[in-house]
C-alpha positions in Angstrom: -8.8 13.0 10.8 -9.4 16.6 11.1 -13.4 16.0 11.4 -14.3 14.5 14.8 -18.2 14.6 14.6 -20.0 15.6 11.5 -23.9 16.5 12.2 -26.7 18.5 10.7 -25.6 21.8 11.9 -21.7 21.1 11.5 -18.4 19.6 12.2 -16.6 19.4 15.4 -13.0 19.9 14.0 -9.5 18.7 15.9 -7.0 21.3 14.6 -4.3 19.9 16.0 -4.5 16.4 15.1 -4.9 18.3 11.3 -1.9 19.5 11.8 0.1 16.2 12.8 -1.4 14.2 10.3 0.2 16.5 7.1 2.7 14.2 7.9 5.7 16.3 9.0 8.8 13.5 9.3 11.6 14.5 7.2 14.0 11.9 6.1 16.5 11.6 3.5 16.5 10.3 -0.4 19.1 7.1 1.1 16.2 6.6 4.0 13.2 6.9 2.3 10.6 3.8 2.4 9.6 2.7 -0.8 7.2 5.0 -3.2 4.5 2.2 -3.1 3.9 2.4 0.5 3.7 6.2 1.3 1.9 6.2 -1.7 -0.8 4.9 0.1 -0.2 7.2 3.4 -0.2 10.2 1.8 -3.1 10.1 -0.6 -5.9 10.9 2.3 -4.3 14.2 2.6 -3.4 15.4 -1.1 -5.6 17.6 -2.5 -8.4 18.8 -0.7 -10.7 15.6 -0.8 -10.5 14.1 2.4 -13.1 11.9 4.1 -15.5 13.4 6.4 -18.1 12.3 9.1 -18.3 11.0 12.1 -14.4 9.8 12.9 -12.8 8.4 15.9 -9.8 10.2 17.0 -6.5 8.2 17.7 -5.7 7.5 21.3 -3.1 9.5 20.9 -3.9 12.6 19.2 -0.6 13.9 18.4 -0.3 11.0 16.2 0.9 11.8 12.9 -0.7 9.8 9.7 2.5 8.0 8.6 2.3 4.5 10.5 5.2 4.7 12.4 5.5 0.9 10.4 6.1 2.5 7.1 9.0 4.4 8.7 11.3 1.3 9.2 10.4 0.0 5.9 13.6 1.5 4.9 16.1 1.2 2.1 18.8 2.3 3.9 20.1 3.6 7.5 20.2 7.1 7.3 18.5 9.4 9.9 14.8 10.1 10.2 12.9 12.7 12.0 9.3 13.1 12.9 8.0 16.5 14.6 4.7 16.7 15.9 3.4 20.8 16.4 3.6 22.0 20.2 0.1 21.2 21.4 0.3 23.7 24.1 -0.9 26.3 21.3 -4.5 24.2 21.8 -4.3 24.1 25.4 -7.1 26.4 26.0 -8.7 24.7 28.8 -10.8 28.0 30.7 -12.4 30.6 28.7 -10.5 34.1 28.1 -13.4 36.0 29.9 -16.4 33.6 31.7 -20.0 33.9 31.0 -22.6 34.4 33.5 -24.1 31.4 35.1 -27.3 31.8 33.5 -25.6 32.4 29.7 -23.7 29.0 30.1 -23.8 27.2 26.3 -25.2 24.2 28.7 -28.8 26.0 30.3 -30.3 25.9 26.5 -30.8 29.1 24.2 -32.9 31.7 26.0 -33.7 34.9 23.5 -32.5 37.4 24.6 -33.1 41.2 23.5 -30.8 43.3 22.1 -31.5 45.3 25.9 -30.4 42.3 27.7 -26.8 41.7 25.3 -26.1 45.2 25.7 -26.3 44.8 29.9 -24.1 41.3 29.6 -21.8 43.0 27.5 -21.0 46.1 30.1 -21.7 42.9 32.8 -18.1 41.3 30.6 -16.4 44.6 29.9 -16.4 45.2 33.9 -15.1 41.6 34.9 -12.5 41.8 32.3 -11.4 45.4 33.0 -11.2 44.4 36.6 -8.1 42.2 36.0 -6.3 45.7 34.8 -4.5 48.1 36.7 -6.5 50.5 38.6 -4.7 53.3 36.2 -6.7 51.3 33.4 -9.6 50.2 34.8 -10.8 54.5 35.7 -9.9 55.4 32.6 -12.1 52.4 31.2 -14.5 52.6 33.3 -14.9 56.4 32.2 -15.4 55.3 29.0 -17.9 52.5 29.7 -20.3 55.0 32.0 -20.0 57.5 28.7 -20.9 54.8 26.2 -24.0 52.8 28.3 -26.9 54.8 26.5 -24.8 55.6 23.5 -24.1 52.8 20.4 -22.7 53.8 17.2 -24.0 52.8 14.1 -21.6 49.7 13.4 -22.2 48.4 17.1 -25.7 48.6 16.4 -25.5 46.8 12.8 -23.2 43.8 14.6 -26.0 43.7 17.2 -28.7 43.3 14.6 -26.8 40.8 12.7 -26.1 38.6 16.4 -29.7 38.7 17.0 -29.7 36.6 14.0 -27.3 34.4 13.9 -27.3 33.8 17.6 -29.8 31.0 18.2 -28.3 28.9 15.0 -24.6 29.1 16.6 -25.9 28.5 20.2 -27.5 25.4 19.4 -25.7 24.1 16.7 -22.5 24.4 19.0 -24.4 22.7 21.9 -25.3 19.7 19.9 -21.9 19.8 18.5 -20.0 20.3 22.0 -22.5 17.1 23.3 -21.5 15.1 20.8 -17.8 15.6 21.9 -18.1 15.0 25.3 -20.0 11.6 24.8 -16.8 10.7 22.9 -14.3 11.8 25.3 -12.8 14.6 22.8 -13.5 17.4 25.1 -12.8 17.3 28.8 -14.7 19.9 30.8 -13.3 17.9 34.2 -9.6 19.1 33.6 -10.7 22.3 32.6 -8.9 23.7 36.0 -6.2 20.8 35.9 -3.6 22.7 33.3 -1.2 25.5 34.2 0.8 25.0 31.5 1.6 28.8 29.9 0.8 29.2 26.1 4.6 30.8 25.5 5.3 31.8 22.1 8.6 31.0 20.6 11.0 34.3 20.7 11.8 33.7 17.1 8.5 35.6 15.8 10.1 38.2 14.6 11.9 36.7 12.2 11.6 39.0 9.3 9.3 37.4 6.8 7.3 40.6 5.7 10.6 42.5 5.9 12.2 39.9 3.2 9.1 40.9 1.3 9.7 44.5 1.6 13.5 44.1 0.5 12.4 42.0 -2.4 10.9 45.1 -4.2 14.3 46.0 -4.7 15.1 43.0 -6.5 14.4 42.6 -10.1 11.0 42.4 -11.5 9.6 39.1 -12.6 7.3 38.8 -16.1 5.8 36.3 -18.2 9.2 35.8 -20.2 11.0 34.4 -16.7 11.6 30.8 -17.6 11.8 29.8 -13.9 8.1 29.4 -12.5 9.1 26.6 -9.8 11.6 25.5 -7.3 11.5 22.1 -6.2 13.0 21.4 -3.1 15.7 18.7 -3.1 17.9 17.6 -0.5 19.2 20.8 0.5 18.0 23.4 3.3 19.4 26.3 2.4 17.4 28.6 -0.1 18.5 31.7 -1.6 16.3 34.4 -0.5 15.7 35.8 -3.7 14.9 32.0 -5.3 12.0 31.7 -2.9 10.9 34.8 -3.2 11.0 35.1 -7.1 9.2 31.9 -8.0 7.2 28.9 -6.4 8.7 26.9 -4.1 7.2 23.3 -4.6 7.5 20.0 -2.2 6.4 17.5 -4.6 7.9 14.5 -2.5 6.0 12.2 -0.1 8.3 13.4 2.8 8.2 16.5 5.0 11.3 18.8 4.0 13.6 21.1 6.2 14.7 24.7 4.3 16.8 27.4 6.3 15.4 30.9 5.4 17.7 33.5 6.8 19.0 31.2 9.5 15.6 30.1 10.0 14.5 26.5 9.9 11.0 25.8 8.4 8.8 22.5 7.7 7.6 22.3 4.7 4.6 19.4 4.4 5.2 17.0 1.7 2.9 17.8 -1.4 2.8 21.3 -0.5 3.5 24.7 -2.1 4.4 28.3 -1.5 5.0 31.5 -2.7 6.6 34.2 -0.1 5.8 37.5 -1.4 3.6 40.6 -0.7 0.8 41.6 -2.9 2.8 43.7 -4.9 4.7 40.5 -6.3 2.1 37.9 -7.3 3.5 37.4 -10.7 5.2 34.3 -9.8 2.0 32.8 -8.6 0.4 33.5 -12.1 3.2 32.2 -13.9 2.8 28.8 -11.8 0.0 28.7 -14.5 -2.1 26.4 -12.5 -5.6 27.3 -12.0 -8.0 27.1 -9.1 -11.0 24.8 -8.0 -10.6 26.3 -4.3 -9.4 29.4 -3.0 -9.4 30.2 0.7 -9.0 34.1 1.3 -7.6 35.3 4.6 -7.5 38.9 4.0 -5.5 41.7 7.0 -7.9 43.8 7.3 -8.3 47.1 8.2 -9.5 48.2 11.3 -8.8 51.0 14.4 -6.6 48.5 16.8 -4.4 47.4 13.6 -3.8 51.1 12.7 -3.0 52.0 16.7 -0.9 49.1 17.5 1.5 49.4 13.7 2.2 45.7 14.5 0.5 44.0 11.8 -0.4 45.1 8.2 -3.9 45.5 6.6 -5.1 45.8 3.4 -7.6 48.7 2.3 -10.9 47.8 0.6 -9.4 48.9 -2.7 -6.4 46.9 -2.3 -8.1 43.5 -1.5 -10.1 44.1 -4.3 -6.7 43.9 -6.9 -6.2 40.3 -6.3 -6.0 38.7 -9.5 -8.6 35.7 -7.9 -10.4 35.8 -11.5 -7.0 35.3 -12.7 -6.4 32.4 -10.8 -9.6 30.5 -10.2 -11.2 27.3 -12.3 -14.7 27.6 -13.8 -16.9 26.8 -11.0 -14.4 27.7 -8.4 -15.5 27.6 -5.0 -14.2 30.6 -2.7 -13.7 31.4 0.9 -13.0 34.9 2.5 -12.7 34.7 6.3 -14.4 38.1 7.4 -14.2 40.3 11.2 -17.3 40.7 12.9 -17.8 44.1 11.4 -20.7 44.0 9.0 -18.6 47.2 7.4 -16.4 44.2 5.9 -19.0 41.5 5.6 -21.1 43.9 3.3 -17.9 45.2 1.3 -17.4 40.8 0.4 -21.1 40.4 -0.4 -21.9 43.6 -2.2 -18.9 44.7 -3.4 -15.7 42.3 -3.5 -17.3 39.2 -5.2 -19.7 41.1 -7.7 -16.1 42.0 -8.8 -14.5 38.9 -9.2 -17.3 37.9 -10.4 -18.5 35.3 -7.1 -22.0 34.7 -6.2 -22.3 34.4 -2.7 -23.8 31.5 -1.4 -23.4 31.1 2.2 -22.0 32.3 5.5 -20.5 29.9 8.0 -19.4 30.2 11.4 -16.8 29.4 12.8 -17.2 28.7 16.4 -14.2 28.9 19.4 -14.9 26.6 22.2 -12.4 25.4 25.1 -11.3 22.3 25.6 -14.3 21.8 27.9 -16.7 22.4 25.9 -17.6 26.4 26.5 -17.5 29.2 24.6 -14.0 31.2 24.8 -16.0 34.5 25.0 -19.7 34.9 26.3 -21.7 34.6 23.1 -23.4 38.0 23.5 -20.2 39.6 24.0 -20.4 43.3 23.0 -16.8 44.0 22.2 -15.3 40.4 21.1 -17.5 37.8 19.7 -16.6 33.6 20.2 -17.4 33.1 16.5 -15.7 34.5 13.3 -17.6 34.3 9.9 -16.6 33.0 6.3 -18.7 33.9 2.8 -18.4 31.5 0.3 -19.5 32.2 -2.9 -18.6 30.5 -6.4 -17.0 32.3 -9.4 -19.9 32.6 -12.4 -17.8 32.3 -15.7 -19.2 32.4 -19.2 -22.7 30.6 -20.0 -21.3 27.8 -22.1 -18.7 27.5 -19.4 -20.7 27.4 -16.7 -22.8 24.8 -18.7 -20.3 22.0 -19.5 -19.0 22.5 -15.9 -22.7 22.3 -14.0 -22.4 18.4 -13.8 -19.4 18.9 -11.4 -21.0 21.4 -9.1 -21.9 20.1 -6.0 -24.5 22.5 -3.3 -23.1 24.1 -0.9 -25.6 25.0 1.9 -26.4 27.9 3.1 -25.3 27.6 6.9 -22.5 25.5 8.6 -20.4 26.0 12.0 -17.3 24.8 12.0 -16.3 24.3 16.1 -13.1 23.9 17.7 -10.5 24.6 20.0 -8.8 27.5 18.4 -4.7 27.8 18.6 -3.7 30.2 21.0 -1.1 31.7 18.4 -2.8 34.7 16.5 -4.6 34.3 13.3 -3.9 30.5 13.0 -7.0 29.3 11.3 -8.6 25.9 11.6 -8.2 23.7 8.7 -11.2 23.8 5.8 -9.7 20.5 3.9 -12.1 18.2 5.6 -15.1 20.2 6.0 -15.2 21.2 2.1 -14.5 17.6 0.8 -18.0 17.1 1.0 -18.9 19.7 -1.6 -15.9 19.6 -4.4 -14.4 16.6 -6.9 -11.6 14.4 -5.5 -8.0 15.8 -6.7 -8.9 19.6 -7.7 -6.4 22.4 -7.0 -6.6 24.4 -3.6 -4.6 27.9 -2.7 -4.9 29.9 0.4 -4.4 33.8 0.1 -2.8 35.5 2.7 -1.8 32.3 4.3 0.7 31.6 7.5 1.5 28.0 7.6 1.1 25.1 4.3 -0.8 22.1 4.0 -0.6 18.9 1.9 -2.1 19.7 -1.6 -2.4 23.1 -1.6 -0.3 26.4 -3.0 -0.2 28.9 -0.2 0.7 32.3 -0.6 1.4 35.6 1.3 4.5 38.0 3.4 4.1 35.7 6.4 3.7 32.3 4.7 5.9 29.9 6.4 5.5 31.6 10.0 3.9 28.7 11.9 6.3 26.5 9.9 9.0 27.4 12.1 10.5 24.8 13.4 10.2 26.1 17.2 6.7 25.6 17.0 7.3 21.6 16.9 8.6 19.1 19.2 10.9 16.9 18.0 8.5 13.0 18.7 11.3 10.8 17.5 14.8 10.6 15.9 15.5 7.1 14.2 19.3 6.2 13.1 
């Protein structure tokens, strides 16, 4: 299970074992076990009802959910495969920049002043810009001595809003981070054991977001198109402008291989997907399904995106086009993952979901640990904080509506941390299925905006959809004949 400890103040999530339990073995229609019994393996990860507190991980935590029993209940002989995601991607076993002795997560929660977390965040910005070249670390060092005295307005807002949210992460984590060690999830013995290097697979640039750029060229799609699914059968290969131009659905029990321009992707069994940018979200409306969940990931914009041209953002005005009235249940619960700027996290709470038409109704954090336990950045970290935060909020429809609909509302409080070993591979966020099952209905419909990678019972969407589907970011466990 995804959920390793469940307390008061939040879950300690295993990403990775999330991952390998969406059950990615691929095998084909002559191999297949029988219906009945995957039937029964599959159904704790449809949906987004899953089960949630305190859960013992497997000895081996790579371990995917299918019983390796059920794979040798076969009809016939044909080949099978099972691929289990690189776990080198969680291997995060020191922190990217170390906190001074006395800020450990493990001496307690001292207050501190917003004095003292501006003098451990030049403290952090001078060990970390000590690893640069000495070219670098003048210039740097320039720019630190000019801006000691001098915060602009949106430091000093982000320094406001850590004063108080600082004491709930710090303990909450601690408690959390406890929890794991008494179970043996997190090892801070082996923290200087690994020297394994996180390397990412050369294939990254693979041209997702360009596809989406050439599909502009290809005809439009409108409510009259009589294709609003593709469901994958037992061949790879998919015509770019078939997976662009409607949903692609995995409606089988087994994990699915496609080729996408001479790319090879997993595809989770019970999943879907729509590739597209946000100019092409037509396709996703005419799947005509409609929403309990939606989980918002939005690119946004910000001064390092606009220097470094390698990813995309979204302006304010943009994010605010997405049809999510359009697409969302009465009732429907939604998640927007937000940056540490409180420019952002006021546009969501003021702004973006008086639009939709979303109350807001918490913020949750979601803290980064190591594998032993620590904080991946010092927690009063000027520049880079170890925690990222997510507004959830609930769509308000019509009175009558919202009436017949109240009995399946369930309270969603106000504060949560959600902690685990993050994946070293950029914006690969941990998994809300377990942590949400314990405020929605069994069986409702879930779809992530803006998402890289698919998961058992949901529709995904976005330009980069299938990236960490690629098949180079999973090892190949075992191959049966």
């Amino acid at each position: 299970m995804s959920v390793v400890h469940r307390l008061a103040a939040g879950w300690l999530v295993d990403h990775l074992s999330f991952i390998n339990q969406c059950g990615y073995e691929t095998c084909d229609s002559f191999a297949c076990p029988s219906s009945a019994a995957l039937n029964n393996s599959v159904a704790s990860t449809g949906g987004c009802h899953a089960t949630s507190g305190v859960v013992a991980t497997s000895s081996w935590r790579g371990g995917p959910l299918l019983d390796p029993g059920d794979a040798r209940e076969t009809e016939g002989k044909r080949a099978k495969k099972r691929y289990v995601f690189r776990d080198e991607f969680f291997d995060i076993s020191k922190p990217h920049i170390a906190a001074a002795p006395e800020k450990q997560l493990w001496q307690g929660c001292p207050e501190v002043s917003g004095t003292e977390v501006q003098t451990n965040s030049s403290r952090e910005e001078h060990q970390d810009g000590a690893k640069s070249e000495a070219g670098d670390c003048v210039a740097s060092a320039r720019k630190k001595r000019k801006r000691k005295c001098v915060y602009n307005q949106g430091e000093l807002d982000a320094l406001e809003y850590h004063s108080r949210v600082r004491k709930l992460i710090w303990e909450g984590t601690l408690h959390l981070v406890q929890e794991g060690l008494k179970s043996g999830f997190l090892h801070p013995a082996t923290a200087e054991l690994s020297s394994r290097k996180n390397v990412v697979p050369g294939h990254t640039g693979c041209g997702l977001a360009e596809l989406c750029e050439m599909a502009k060229q290809f005809p439009s799609v409108n409510e009259s198109d009589h294709q609003a699914v593709h469901v994958l059968d037992d061949e790879t290969s998919i015509p770019e402008q078939d997976v662009l131009s409607c949903v692609t659905e995995n409606s089988s029990n087994w994990a699915k291989t496609v080729v996408l321009m001479g790319q090879k992707y997993l595809v989770p069994p019970k999943s879907s997907f729509l590739l597209s940018d946000i100019s092409c979200l037509q396709p996703l409306l005419n799947y005509k399904k409609k929403y309990d969940v939606i989980v918002i990931d939005p690119p946004w914009e910000n001064k390092s995106v606009k220097r470094s041209n390698r990813y995309s953002y979204l302006s304010s005005w943009q994010i605010k086009q997405i049809p999510v009235p359009a697409l969302a249940a009465p009732n429907c619960l939604v998640v927007t993952w937000v940056t540490n700027r409180q420019k952002h996290l006021r546009f969501v709470k003021d702004e973006l979901y008086p639009y939709w038409s979303v109350k807001t109704l918490a913020e949750w954090h979601w803290v980064k640990i190591t594998r032993g336990g620590e904080f991946v950045l010092p927690l009063d970290s000027l520049h880079k904080k170890p925690y990222e935060v997510l507004v959830l909020g609930r769509v308000q429809g019509h009175v009558k509506e919202a009436l017949r609909k109240s009995e399946d509302v369930l309270p969603v409080p106000e504060h949560k941390l959600i902690v685990s070993i993050p994946c070293s591979l950029h914006s690969h966020k941990p998994p809300l299925t377990g942590v949400l099952a314990e405020f929605i209905k069994p069986d409702v419909e879930c779809l992530e905006l803006f998402a890289r990678n698919l998961q058992p019972g949901w529709t995904s969407w976005g330009n980069e959809v299938l990236k960490f589907q690629h098949i180079d970011y999973f090892t190949l466990l075992q191959n049966e004949n």
